[in-house]
C-alpha positions as CSV (number, residue, x, y, z in Angstrom):
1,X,280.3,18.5,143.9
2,X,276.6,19.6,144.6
3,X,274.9,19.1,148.0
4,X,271.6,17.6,148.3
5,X,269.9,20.2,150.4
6,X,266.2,20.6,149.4
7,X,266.6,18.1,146.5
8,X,267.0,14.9,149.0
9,X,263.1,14.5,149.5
10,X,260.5,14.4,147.1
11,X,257.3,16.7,148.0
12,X,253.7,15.5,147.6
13,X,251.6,17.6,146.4
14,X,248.3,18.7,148.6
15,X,245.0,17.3,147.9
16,X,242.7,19.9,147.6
17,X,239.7,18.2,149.1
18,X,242.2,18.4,152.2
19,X,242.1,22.2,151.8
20,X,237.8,22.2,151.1
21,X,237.8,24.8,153.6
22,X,240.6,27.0,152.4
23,X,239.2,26.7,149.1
24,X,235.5,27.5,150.1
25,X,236.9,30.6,152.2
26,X,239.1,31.6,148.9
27,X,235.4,31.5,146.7
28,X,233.9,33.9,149.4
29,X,236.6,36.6,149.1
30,X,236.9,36.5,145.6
31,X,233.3,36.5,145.6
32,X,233.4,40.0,148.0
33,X,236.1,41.5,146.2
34,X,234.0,41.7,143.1
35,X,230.8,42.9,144.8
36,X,233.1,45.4,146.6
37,X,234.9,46.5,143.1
38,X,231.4,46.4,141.6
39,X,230.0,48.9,144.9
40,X,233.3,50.8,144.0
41,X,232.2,51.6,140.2
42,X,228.9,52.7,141.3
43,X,229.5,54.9,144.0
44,X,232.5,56.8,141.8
45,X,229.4,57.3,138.7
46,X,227.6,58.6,141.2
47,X,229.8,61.0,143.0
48,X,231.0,62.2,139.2
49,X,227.0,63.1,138.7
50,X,226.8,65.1,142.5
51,X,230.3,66.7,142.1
52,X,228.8,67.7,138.0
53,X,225.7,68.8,139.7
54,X,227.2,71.2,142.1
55,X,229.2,72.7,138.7
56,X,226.5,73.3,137.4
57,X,224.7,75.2,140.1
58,X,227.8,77.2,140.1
59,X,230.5,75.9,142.4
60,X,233.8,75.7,141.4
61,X,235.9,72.9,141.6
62,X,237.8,74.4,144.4
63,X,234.6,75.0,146.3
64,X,233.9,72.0,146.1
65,X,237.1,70.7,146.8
66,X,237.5,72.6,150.4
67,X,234.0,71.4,151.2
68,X,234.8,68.0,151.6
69,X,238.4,68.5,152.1
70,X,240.5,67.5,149.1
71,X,242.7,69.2,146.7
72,X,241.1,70.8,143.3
73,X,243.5,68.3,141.4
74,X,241.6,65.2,143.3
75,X,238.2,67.0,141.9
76,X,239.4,67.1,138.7
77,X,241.1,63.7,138.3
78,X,237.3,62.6,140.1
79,X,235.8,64.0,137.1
80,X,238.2,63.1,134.0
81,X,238.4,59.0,135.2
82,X,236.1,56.7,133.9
């Protein structure tokens, strides 16, 4: 023997113009997140061509590292991701 439970009532599905808003407000996120992922690529390019740079003016990767208060292995993964 089973029991109804959820299976008694039959669920409508939502009309999304009854959601416009929900669904305009979903666009403009999505819309941000992929300017901010975009912002995101940029500024890592250009902090790999400052942190190269100050290697090649002679810093090390651990001077550079206590400068802006990381850890030589956050410098270096920095500089190896693409």
């Amino acid at each position: 023997m089973t029991t109804l439970g959820c299976h008694r009532y039959v669920m409508k599905s939502p009309h999304p113009a009854d959601h416009a808003e929900t669904f305009h407000r979903l666009e403009e996120v999505r819309a941000q997140a992929l300017e901010h992922a975009r912002l995101a690529r940029q500024f890592h390019q250009e902090r790999r061509g400052i942190i190269g740079q100050l290697i090649e003016a002679g810093f090390s990767q651990a001077d550079i590292a206590r400068e802006i208060g990381v850890t030589r292995q956050a410098i270096q993964k920095m500089l190896s991701a693409s």
